[in-house]
N, C-alpha and C positions, 0 to 999 in steps of 0.2 A: 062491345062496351068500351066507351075510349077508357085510356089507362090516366091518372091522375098526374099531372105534369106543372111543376111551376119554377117558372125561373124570371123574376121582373125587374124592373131597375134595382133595386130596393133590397131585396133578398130569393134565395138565400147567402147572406156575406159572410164571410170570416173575418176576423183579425188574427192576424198571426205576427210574431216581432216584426215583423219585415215590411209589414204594410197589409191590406183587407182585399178577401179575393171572393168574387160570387162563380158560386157553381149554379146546381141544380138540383129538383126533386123530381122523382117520377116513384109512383107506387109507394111510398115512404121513405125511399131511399134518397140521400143527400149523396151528390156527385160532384167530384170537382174532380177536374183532370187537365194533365200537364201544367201542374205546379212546379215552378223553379226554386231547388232546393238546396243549391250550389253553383261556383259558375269557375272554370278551370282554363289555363291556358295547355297547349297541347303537353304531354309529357309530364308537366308542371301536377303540384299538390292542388287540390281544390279549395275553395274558400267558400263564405256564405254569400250569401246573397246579398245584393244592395240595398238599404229599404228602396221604397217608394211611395208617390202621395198617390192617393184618389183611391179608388176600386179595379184593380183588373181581373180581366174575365178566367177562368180556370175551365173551360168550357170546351177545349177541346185535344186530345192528348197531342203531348210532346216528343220532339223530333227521337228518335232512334241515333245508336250511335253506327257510324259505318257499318259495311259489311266490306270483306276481304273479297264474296263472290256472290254474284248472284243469287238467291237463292232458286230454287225450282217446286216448283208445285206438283209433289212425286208425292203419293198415299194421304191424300188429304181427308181419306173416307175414314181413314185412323186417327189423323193428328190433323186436325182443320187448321190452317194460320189464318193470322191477319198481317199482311204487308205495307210498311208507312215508308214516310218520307224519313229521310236520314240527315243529319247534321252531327257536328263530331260535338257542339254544343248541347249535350244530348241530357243531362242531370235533372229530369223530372221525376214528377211520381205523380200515384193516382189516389183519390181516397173515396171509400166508400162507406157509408156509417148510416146508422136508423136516427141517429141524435146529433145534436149542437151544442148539447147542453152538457158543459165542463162539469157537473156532477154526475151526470150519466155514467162515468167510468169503467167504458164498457172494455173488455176486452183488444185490444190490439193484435193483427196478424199482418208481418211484413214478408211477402213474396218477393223471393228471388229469383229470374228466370233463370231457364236453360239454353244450353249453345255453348256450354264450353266456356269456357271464358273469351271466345271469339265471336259468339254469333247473338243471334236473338233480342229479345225486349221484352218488356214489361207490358204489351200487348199480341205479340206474335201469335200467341194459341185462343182462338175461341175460347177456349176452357178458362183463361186466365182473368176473366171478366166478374169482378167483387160483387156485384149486386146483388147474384142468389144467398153466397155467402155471410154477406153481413146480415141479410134478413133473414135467413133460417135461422142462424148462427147467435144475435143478437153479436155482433163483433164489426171493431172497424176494421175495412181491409185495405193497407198500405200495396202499391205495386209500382217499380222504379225502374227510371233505365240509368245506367251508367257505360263508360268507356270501356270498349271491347278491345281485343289482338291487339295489332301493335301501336295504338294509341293509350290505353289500359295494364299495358302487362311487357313494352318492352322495356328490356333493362339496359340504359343507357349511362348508369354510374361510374363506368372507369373513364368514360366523355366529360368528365364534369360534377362537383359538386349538386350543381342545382339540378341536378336528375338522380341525383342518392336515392329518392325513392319511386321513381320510373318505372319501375319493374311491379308494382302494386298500385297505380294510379286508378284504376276500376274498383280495387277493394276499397281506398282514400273514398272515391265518391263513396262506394256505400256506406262507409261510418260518418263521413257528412251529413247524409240521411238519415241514418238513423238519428245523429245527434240532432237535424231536423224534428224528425218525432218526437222524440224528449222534449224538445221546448214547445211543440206547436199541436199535438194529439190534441191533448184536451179540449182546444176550441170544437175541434173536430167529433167531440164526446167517448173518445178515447182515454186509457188508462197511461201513462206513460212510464209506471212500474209494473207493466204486467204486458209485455209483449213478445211477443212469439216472433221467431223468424223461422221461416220454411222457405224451403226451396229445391227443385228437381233436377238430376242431370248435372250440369254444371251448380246449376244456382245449389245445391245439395252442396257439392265443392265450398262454394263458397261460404255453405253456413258453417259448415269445418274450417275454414279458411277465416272466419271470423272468432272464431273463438281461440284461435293461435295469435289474435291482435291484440296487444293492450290495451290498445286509446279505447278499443270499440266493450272492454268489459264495462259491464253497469247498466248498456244501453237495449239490452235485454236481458230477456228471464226464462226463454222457454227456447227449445232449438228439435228442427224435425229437418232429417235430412233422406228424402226420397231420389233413392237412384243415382247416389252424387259421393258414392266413395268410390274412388277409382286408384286402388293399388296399383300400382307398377303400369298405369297408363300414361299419368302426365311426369316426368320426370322435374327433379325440382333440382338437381344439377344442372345448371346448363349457362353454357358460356354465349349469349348475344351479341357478341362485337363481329364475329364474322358475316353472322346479318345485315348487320347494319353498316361494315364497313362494304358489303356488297352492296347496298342498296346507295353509299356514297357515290360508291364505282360507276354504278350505270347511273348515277344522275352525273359524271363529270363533277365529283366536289372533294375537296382535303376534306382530310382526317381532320384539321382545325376548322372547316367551314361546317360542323355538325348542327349546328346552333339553327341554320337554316332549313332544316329537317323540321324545324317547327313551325314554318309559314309557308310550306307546300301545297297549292292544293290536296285535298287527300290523295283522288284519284291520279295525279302523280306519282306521290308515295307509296299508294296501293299496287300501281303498278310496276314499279321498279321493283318493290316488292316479291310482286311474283316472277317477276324475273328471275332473280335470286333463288327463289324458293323453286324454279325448275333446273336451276343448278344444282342445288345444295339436292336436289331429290337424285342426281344423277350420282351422287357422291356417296349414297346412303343414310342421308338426312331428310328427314319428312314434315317440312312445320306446319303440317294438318292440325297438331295437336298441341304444338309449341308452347302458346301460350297459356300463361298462368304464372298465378302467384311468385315472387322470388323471394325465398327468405334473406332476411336479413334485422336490423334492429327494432324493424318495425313490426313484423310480419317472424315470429319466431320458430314454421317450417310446420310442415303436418304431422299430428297429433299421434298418429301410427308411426314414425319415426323421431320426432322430439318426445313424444309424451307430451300428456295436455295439460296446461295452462289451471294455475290456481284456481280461475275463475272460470272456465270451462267444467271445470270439476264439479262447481256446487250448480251447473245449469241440467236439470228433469229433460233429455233427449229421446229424440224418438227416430229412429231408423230404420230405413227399408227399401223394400226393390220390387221388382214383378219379376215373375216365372220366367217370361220368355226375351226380356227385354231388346237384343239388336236379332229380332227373329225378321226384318218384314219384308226377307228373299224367300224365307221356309214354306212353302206350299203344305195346304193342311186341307187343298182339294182333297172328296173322297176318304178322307182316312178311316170314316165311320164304317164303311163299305169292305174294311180289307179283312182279310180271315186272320187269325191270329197269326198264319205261318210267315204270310204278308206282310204283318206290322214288324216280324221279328228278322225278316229278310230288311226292312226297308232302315230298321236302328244298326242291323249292324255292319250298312253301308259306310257307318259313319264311327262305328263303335268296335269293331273289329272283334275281336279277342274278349274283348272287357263284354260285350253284348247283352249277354245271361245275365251279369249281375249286375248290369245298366238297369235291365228291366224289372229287377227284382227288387232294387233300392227303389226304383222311382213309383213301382206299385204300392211299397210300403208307407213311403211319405205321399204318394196324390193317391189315395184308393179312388179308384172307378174313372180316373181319368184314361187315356187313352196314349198307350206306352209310344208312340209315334211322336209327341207333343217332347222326346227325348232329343229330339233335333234341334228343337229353339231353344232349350233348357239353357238361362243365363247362366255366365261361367266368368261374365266381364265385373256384374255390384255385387253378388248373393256372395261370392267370396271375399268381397270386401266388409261389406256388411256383417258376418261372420266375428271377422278378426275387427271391426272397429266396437262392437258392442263388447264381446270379448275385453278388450281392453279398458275400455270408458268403464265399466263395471268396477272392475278389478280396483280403479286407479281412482271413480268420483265416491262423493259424499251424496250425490244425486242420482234420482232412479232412471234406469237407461229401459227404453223400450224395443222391441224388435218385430216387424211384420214384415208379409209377403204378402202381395197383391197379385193372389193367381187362379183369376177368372177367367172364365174360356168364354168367350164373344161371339154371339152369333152371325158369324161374317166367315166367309169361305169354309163350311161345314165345320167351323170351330177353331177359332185362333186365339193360343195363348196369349195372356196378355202381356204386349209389346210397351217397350218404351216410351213412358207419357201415357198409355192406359189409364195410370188411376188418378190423372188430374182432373179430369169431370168430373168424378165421387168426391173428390176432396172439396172441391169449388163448389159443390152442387150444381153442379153444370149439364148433369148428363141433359138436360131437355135441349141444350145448343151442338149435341155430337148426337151425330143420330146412329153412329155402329152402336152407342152407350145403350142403347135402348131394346132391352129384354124383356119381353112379356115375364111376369112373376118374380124376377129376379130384381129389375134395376132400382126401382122405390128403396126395396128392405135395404138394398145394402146400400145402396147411395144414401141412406140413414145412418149406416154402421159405420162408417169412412167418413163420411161429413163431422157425423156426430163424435168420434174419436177424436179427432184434430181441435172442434172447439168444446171439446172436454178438456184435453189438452192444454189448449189457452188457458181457457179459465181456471184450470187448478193445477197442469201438470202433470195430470193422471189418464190416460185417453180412455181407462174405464166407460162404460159407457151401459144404458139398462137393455139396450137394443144388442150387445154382444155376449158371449161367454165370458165368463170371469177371466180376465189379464194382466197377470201378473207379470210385473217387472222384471229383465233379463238379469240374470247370474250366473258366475261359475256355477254354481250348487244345480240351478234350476235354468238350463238354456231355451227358455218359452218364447216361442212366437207366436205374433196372431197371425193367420193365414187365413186372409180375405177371401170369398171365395160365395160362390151361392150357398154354401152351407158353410159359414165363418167359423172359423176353429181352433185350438191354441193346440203348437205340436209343442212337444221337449225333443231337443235336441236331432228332432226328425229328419233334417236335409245334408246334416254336413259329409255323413260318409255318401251319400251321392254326387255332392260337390265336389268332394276329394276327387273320386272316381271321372268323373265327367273331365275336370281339369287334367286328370292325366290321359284323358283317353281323348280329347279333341284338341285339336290345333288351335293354338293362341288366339284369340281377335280383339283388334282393336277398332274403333269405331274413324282412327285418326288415320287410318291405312290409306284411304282415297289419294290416287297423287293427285297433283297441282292439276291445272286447268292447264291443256295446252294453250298455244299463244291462239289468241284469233277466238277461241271457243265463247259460244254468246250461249247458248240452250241455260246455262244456269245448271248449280251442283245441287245434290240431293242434299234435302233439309233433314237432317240427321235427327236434331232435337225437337 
């Protein structure tokens, strides 16, 4: 049976301040995509948009912002991409909504992607696709790209006034956006004082990252950060002129001819780039991970070492991570097959000394899971996560939420779930990732995860009649939900195994990978 489809001279149109834009309808859903929602010179602050006369089309998504590398299509049976063209003029966004109609005031959800603050878009993951979402959900769903690495995030301030805020030109775009939505949702049958922003990985970063901004308070109301608090990963000291005085070097330029770092082709700049960055890696410097946020007047530092923001305070947050999140080397061939002596030979390959009571914590917090899954056990967000809820509690007038997303996947006799797992459940996506797909399992819960987030929305509460009662994190009471085939709320169930694990395994960081040697073409592994 064809699917119901219209898009004709005529409608469906918008108006929006800036001028009238036709997307699309297919099964009830209204589409419009790659709308320009700001427009920025390199380095430079962003601005609004021009108007324009007549109708342009919204019909088909907007450029990407560079990439520093290739990327590579490594475990895509986990984490499905979509790969687009790129241009550094990259400030669109997507919208997806059941209504037109400005009193519909339906709920608002703005995704942020992941990638670090170097990689990725607002279409990269299968998973990332609004349409299930907004029509389960009854919600519009916002998704955007903005300026990555060192277009987005390098700090060129001691070069010049007109680069004071350089070092945060990817967050500028997104409060440009946002302040987009504020004026322009409604048409869309959006609320424009009831919006959520979520985001994974990076884009998690950034929704902490936004709420340490002043311009961007007011412009939402609800905030969920999946997988995106990364303690002592991205460093927010850090001095960029030897960067960029390298990167003058090999292009042949003074220290006064900076200015011209802004009309480089990219791939020039990219390139020199890495140049540099296979020096700086020689030296003990890695700028895998480099970029991000600088603080400064604008942008007043992360909330786990400033403390949060007036207005951070009074926003209902939701936080959380998966089980096993940078597991997707861990072989988890077989494990069902080993005898107990086996699984306890195989943990304390890795676990030494600590072994016995590795296994004895982690039986206590996952009963009936399988003590092997102690190998993937994340050690990089679950301990951020920890100490950000911890704090945010302590310090908001607003209720702070905490989960773990740790289902075991029917894919190589049981693999915990890895980073970006729970964004098909969240998007209602699992019918476009086929690992998502569990006989008796994937429906209920991909009800329980869907239906959390636009509970969420709509009230701030991710309560939900599909889960057990969940209550809000506190000192008094440290409750987590723990997603899982049987969903559950633990008290303070994981942290002495975190403890434990943190001190008994070697550091990782995700930014470890060195640089691309010179010549290398195969493409890097897609991380996020």
């Amino acid at each position: 049976m064809a699917r119901q489809f219209l898009c004709t001279s005529t409608e469906p149109v918008v108006q929006t301040r800036a001028g009238k834009l036709r997307g699309f309808r297919l099964d009830g859903i209204y589409t419009f995509q790659g709308i320009r929602y700001a427009q920025a010179k390199r380095f430079l602050p962003p601005s609004p948009v021009s108007p324009w006369e007549g109708v342009k089309d919204a019909l088909s998504y907007g450029p990407i912002s560079p990439l520093l590398d290739t990327p590579s299509p490594q475990g895509e049976i986990m984490i499905p991409h979509l790969f687009w063209p790129e241009n550094e003029n990259c400030q669109y966004l997507n919208i997806w909504s059941k209504s037109l109609d400005k009193a519909a005031k339906l709920p608002v959800m703005v995704w942020l992607h992941g990638g670090g603050y170097s990689a990725g878009s607002s279409i990269e993951q299968v998973a990332y696709i609004g349409d299930n979402l907004a029509q389960h959900g009854d919600v519009v769903v916002v998704t955007l790209n903005h300026r990555l690495n060192i277009l987005g995030y390098c700090d060129l301030s001691s070069f010049g006034d007109k680069y004071k805020n350089s070092g945060n030109a990817g967050m500028a775009d997104i409060v440009e956006a946002l302040k987009w939505v504020k004026d322009n949702i409604a048409a869309f049958g959006g609320d424009p004082d009831k919006v959520t922003i979520f985001g994974q990985s990076g884009g998690g970063g950034k929704v902490t990252t936004l709420g340490q901004i002043p311009e961007a308070a007011g412009l939402y109301h609800r905030a969920v950060v999946m997988s995106g608090v990364l303690t002592g990963l991205i460093t927010e000291t850090r001095d960029d002129r030897p960067v960029i005085r390298g990167i003058l070097e090999e292009l042949s330029l003074k220290e006064s001819e900076v200015e011209k770092l802004e009309t480089l082709p990219f791939v020039v700049l990219s390139r020199a780039l890495a140049r540099v960055g296979r020096k700086l890696y020689k030296q003990g410097i890695n700028l895998g991970m480099r970029w991000a946020p600088v603080p400064n007047d604008y942008y007043v530092g992360d909330p786990l070492a400033a403390g949060f923001t007036e207005f951070a305070k009074k926003v209902p947050t939701m936080v959380g991570s998966c089980i096993a999140e940078f597991s997707f080397g861990v072989s988890t061939a077989g494990k069902n097959k080993l005898s107990p002596e086996e699984r306890r030979a195989k943990v304390a390959e890795r676990y030494g000394e600590h072994t016995d009571q590795a296994i004895e914590l982690f039986k206590k917090a996952y009963p009936g899971k399988n003590e092997t899954d102690l190998l993937a056990l994340d050690t990089v967000f679950r301990p951020g996560v920890l100490e950000y809820v911890e704090k945010k509690s302590a310090e908001s007038t607003a209720p702070v939420y905490s989960y773990l997303f740790a289902l075991e996947f029917d894919y190589d006799d049981g693999k915990p779930a890895w980073h970006c797992a729970d964004i098909p459940f969240v998007f209602h996506n699992t019918d476009k990732v086929a690992v998502c797909n569990i006989q008796g399992v994937t429906e209920k819960l991909e009800e329980q995860v869907c239906g959390a987030y636009i509970n969420f929305a709509k009230t701030g509460n991710p309560g939900h009649p599909s889960l057990p009662d969940w209550p809000a994190f506190t000192g008094a009471k440290k409750t987590t939900m723990i997603f899982d085939r049987q969903s559950r709320v633990g008290i303070d169930y994981d942290s002495a195994l975190i403890a434990l694990a943190k001190k008994a395994l070697p550091s990782f960081s995700p930014g470890e990978q060195p640089p691309a040697e010179e010549g290398e073409d195969e493409g890097r592994a897609w991380l996020y």
